[in-house]
FINUPA-921342 format. One record per residue (C-alpha): residue in three letters; residue number from 0; y, z, x. Coordinates in nm, 4 decimals. Layout:
BEGIN
Ala | NUM | Y | Z | X
...
***
This chain:
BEGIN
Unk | 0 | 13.9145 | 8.4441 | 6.3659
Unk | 1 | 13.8116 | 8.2038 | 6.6678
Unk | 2 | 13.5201 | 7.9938 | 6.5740
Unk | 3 | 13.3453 | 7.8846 | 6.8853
Unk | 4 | 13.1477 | 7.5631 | 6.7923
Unk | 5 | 12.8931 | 7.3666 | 6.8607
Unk | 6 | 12.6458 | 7.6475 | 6.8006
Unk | 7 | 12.2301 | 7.5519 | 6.8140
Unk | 8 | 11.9796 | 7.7620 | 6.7167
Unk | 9 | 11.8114 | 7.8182 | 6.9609
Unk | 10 | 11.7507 | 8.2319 | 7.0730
Unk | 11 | 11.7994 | 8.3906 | 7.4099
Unk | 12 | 11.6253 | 8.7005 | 7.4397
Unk | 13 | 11.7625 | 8.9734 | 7.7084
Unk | 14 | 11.5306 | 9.0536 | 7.9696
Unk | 15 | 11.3845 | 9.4150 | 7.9285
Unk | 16 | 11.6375 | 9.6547 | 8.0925
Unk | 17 | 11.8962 | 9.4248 | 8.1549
Unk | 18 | 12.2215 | 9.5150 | 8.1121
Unk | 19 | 12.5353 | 9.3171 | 8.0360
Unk | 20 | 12.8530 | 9.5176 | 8.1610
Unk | 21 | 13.2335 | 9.3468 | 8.1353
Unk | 22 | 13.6056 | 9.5117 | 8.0935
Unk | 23 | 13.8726 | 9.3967 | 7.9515
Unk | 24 | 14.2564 | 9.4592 | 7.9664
Unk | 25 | 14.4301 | 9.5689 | 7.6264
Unk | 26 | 14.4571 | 9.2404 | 7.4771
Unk | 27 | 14.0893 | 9.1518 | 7.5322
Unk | 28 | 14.0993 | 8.9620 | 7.8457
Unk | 29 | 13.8182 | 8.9808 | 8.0970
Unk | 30 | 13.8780 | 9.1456 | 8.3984
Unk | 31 | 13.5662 | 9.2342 | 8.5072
Unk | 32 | 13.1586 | 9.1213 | 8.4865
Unk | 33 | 12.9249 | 9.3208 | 8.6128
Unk | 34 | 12.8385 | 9.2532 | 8.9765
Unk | 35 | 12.4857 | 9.1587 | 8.9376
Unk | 36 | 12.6408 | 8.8561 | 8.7301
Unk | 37 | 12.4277 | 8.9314 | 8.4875
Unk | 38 | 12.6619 | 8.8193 | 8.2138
Unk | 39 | 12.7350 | 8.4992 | 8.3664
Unk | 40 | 12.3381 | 8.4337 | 8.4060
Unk | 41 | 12.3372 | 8.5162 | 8.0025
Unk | 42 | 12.6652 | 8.3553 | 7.8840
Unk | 43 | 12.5857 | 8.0286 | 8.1038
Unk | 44 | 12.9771 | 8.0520 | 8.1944
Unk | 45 | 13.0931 | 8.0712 | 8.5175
Unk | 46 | 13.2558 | 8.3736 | 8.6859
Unk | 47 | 13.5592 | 8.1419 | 8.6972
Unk | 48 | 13.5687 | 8.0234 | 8.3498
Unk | 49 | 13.5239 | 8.3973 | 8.2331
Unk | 50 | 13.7620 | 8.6117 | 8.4065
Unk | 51 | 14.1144 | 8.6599 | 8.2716
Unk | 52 | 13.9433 | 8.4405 | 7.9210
Unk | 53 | 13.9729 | 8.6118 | 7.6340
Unk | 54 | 13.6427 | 8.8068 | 7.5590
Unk | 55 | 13.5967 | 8.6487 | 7.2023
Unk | 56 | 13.5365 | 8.3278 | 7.4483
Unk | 57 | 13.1152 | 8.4127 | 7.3574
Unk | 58 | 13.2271 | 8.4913 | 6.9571
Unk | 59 | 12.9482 | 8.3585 | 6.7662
Unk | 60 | 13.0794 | 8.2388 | 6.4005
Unk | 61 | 12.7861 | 8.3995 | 6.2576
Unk | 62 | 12.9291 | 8.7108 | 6.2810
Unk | 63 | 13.1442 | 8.8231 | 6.0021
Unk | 64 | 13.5210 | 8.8692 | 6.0766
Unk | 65 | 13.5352 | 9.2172 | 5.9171
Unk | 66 | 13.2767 | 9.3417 | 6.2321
Unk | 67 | 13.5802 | 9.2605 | 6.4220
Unk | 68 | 13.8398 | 9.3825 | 6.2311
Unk | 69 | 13.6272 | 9.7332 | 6.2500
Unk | 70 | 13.5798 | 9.6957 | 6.6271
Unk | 71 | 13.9351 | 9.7439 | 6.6676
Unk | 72 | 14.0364 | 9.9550 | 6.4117
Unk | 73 | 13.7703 | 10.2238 | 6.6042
Unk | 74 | 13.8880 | 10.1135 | 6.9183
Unk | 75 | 14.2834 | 10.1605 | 6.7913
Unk | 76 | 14.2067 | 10.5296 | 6.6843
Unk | 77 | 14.0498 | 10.5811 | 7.0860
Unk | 78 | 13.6924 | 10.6057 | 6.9553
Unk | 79 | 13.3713 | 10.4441 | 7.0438
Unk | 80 | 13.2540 | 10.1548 | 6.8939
Unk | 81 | 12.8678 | 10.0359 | 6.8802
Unk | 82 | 12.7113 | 9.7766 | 6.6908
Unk | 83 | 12.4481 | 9.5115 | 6.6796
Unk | 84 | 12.6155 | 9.1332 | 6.7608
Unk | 85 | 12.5559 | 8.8007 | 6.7915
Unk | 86 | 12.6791 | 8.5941 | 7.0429
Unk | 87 | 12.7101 | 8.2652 | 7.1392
Unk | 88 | 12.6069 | 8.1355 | 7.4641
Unk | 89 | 12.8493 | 7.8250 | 7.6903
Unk | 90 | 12.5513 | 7.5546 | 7.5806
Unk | 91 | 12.5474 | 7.6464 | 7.1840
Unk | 92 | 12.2392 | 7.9224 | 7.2165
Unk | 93 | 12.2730 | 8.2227 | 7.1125
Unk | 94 | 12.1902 | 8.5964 | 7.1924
Unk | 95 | 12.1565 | 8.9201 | 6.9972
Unk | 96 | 12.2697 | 9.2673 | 7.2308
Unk | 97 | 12.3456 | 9.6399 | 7.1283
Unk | 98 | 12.7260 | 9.5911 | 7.1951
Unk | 99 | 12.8494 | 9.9496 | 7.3602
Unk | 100 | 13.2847 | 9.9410 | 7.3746
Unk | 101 | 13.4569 | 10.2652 | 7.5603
Unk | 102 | 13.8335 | 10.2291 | 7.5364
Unk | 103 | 13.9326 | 10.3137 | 7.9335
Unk | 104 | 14.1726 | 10.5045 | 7.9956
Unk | 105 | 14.4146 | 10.6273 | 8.3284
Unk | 106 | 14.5598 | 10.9804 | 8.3272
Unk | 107 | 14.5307 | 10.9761 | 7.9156
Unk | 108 | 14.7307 | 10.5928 | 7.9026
Unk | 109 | 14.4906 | 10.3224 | 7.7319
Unk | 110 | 14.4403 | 10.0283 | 8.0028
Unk | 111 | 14.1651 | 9.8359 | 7.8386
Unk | 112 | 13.8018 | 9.8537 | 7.7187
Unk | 113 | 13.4147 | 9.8353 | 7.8855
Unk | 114 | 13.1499 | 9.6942 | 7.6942
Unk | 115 | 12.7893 | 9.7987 | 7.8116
Unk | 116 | 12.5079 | 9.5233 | 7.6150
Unk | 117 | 12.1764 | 9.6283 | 7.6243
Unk | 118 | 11.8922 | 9.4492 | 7.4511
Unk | 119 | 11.8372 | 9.5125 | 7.0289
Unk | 120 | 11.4465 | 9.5660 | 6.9118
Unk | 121 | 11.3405 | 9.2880 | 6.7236
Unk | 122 | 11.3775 | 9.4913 | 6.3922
Unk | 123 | 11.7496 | 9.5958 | 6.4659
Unk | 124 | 11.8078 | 9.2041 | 6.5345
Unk | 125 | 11.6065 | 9.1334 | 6.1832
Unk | 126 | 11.8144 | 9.3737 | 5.9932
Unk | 127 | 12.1571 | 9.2717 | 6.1489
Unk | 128 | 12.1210 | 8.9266 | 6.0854
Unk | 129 | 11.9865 | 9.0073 | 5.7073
Unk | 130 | 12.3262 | 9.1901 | 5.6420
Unk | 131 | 12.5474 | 8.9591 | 5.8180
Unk | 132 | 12.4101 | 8.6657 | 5.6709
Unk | 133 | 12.5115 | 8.8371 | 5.3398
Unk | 134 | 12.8508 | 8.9396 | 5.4139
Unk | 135 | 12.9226 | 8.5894 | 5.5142
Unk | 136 | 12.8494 | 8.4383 | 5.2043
Unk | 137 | 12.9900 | 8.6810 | 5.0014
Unk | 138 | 12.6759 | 8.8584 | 4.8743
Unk | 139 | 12.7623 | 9.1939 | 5.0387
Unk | 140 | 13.0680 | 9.3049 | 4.8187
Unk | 141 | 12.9035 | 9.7069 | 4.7667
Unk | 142 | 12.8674 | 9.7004 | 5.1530
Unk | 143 | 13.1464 | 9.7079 | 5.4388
Unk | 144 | 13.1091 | 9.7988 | 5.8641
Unk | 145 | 13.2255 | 10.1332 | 5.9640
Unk | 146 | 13.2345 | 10.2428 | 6.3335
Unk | 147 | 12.9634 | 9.9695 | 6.3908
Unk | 148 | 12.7950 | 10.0470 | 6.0789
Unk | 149 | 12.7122 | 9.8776 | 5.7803
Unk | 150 | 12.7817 | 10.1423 | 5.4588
Unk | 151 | 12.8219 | 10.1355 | 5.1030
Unk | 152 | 13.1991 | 10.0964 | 5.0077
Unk | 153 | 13.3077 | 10.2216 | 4.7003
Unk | 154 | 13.2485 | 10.6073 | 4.5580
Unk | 155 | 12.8965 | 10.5556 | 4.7427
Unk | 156 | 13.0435 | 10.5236 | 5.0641
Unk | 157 | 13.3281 | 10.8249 | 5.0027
Unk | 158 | 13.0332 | 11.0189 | 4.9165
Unk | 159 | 12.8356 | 10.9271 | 5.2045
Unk | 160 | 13.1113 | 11.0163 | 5.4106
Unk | 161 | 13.1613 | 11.3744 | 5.3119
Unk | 162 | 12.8678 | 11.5091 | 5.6466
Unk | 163 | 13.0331 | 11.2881 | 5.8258
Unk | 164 | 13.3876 | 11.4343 | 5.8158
Unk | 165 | 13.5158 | 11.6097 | 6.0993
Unk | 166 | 13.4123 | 11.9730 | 6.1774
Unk | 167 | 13.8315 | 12.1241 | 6.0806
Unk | 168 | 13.8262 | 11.9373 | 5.8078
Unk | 169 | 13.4996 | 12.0888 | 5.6498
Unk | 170 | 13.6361 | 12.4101 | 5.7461
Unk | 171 | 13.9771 | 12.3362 | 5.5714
Unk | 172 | 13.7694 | 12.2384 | 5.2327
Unk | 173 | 13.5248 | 12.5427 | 5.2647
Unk | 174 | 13.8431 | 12.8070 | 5.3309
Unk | 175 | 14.0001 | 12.6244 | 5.0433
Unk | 176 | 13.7211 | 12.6567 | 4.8206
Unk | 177 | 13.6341 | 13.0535 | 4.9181
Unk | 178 | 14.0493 | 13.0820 | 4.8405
Unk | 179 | 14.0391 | 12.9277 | 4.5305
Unk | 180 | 13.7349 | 13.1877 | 4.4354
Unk | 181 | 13.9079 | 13.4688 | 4.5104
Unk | 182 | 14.2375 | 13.3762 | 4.3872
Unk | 183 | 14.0642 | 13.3417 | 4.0713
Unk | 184 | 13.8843 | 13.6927 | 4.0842
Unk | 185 | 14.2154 | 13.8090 | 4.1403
Unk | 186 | 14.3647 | 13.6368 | 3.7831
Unk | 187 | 14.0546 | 13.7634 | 3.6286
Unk | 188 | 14.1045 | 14.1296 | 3.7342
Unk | 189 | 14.5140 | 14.0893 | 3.6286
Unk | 190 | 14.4477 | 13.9685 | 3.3000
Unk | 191 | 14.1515 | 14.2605 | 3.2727
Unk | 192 | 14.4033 | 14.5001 | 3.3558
Unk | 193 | 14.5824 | 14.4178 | 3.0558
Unk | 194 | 14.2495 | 14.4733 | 2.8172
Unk | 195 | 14.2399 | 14.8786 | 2.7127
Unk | 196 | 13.9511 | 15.0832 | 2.9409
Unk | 197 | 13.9303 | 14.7740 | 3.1416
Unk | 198 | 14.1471 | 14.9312 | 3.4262
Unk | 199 | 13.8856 | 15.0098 | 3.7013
Unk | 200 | 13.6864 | 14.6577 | 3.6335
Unk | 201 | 14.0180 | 14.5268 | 3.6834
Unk | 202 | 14.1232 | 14.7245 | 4.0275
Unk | 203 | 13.7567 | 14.5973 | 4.1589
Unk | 204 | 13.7984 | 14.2423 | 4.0975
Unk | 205 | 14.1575 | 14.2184 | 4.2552
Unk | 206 | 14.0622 | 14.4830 | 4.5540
Unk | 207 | 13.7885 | 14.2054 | 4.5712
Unk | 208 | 13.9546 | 13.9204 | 4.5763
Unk | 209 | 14.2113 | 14.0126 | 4.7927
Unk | 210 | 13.9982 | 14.1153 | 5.0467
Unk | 211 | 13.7834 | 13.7733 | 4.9865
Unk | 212 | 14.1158 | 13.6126 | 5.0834
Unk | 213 | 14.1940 | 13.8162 | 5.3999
Unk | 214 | 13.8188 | 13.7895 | 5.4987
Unk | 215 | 13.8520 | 13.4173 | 5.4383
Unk | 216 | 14.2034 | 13.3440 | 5.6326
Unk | 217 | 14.0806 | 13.5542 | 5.9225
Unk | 218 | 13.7637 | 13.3622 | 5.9201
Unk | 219 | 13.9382 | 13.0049 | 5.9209
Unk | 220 | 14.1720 | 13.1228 | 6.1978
Unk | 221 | 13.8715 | 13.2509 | 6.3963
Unk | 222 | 13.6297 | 12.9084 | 6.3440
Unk | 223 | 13.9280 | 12.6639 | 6.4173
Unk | 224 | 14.0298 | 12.8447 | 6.7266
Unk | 225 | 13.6483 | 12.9261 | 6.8976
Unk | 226 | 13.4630 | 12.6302 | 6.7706
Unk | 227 | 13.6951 | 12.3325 | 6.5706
Unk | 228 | 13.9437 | 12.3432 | 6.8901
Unk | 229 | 13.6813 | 12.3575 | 7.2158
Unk | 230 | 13.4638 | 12.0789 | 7.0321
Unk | 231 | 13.7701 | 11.8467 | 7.0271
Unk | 232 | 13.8800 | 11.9113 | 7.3385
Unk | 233 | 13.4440 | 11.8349 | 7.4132
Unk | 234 | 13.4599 | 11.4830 | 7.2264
Unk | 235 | 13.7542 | 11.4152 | 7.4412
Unk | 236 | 13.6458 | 11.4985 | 7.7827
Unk | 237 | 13.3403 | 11.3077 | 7.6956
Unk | 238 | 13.5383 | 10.9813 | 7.5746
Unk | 239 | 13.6912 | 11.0248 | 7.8546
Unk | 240 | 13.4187 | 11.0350 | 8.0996
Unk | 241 | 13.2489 | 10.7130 | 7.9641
Unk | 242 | 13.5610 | 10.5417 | 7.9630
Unk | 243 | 13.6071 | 10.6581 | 8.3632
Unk | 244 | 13.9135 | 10.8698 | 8.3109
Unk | 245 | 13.8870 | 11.1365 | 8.5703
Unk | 246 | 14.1243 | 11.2900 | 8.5155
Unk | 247 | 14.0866 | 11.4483 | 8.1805
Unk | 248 | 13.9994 | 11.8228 | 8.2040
Unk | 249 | 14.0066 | 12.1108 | 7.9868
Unk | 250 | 14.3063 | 12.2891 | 7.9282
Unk | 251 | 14.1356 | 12.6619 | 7.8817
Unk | 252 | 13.8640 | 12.8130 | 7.9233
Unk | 253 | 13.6300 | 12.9150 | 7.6248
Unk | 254 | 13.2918 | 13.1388 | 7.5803
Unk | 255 | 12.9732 | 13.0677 | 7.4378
Unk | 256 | 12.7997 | 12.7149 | 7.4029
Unk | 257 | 13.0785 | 12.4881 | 7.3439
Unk | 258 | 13.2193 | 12.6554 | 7.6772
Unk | 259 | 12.9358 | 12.6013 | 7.8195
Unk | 260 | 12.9498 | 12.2368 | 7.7248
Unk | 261 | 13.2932 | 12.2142 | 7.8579
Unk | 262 | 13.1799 | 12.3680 | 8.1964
Unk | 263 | 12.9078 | 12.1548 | 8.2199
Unk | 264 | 13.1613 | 11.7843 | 8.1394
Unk | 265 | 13.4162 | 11.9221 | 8.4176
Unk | 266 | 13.1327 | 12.0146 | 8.6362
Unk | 267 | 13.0006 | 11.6514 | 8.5560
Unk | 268 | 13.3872 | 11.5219 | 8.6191
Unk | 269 | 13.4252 | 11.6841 | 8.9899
Unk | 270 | 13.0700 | 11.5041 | 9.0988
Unk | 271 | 13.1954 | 11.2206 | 8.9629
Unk | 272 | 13.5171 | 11.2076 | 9.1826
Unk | 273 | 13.3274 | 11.3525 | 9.4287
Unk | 274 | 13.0866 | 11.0845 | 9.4372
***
């Protein structure tokens, strides 16, 4: 990882509402600062020294590597990353921001990312540099950075990870667990049927669980194609969108309130180009 020395430490602190806005290309390279030069007036760089650098040019070595690692991991799988991070300004000082990265995209290719900085409360700062300071020295081992976040790795963290799981796969697990019930009712009633005056128990728990599993399949089929489809299609208009990819739109049409959301992002998408 590039260590960017000397570092003092000494603090910057954002201005209220400013806003620190740069792109890169795919590789990390600057191609872009905001216009209000904003970042240049917090970096201390120059415009010159900062476009076409690479953007780990203001890396602070407090930071641990695996934040990094986890930035573009997210980034890799085209979803957003934020995070709390320390930076390091041309003269040694350094800066805390809320560190927003879109990956950009053109007509669905991947052309590079935009980070949006905004200034951290003074408690999100204290708590970031708590953690970090532990992962750096080893201290951390239970914890690891997820999508920006710091969890608890291990069976803690697989377990705090289960609400977090995408909507079709929840639905997979709770049409696989309804199955498995009613496969079993149905093995129940077969063996019953094989027990003397057991014969209409037995007819009522496979009639049972048979329709159980028709109710269930039907069900699945129903939830993944009105709700677990349109919401993907949803998260990816809107990645889209904050990336500036216009051109994303949806491919259907769909009722109810996810098609209203839909309606409402290519609504949103048509001012846009409008604009």
């Amino acid at each position: 990882m590039r260590k960017n020395l000397p570092v003092i430490d000494i603090e910057y602190v954002m201005k209220d509402g400013g806003t620190i806005v740069s792109k890169t290309d795919v590789k990390g390279r600057i191609t872009y600062v905001n216009v209000n030069h904003y970042f240049v007036e917090v970096n201390g760089f120059s415009e010159e020294e900062l476009m076409g650098a690479p953007h780990n040019l203001v890396r602070h070595p407090d930071m641990p590597e695996q934040a990094f690692d986890d930035l573009w991991k997210t980034l890799k799988t085209g979803s957003l990353w934020t995070a709390l991070v320390k930076n390091r300004r041309k003269n040694g000082d350094f800066y805390w921001v809320n560190a927003n990265v879109t990956p950009i995209r053109s007509n669905g290719r991947l052309v590079g990312f935009m980070s949006v900085r905004t200034q951290p409360s003074r408690e999100q700062v204290q708590a970031a540099e708590t953690m970090y300071c532990k992962m750096r020295e080893g201290r951390a081992t239970h914890l690891r950075i997820q999508h920006g976040k710091v969890v608890r790795a291990g069976l803690a963290c697989k377990v705090g990870q289960l609400p977090r799981l995408p909507f079709s796969t929840k639905l997979a697990v709770g049409a696989t667990l309804q199955t498995a019930l009613f496969l079993m009712m149905v093995v129940v009633g077969w063996q019953a049927s094989l027990v003397p005056n057991m014969g209409s128990l037995a007819s009522w728990g496979i009639s049972a669980g048979g329709i159980g599993l028709a109710v269930t399949a039907a069900h699945w089929h129903w939830l993944q194609r009105a709700v677990a489809r349109p919401l993907h299609q949803a998260i990816d208009m809107a990645t889209a969108l904050a990336g500036g990819d216009l051109s994303h739109s949806p491919k259907q049409e769909h009722s109810g309130e996810i098609g209203l959301v839909l309606t409402a992002l290519e609504q949103m998408r048509i001012n846009l180009i409008a604009a």
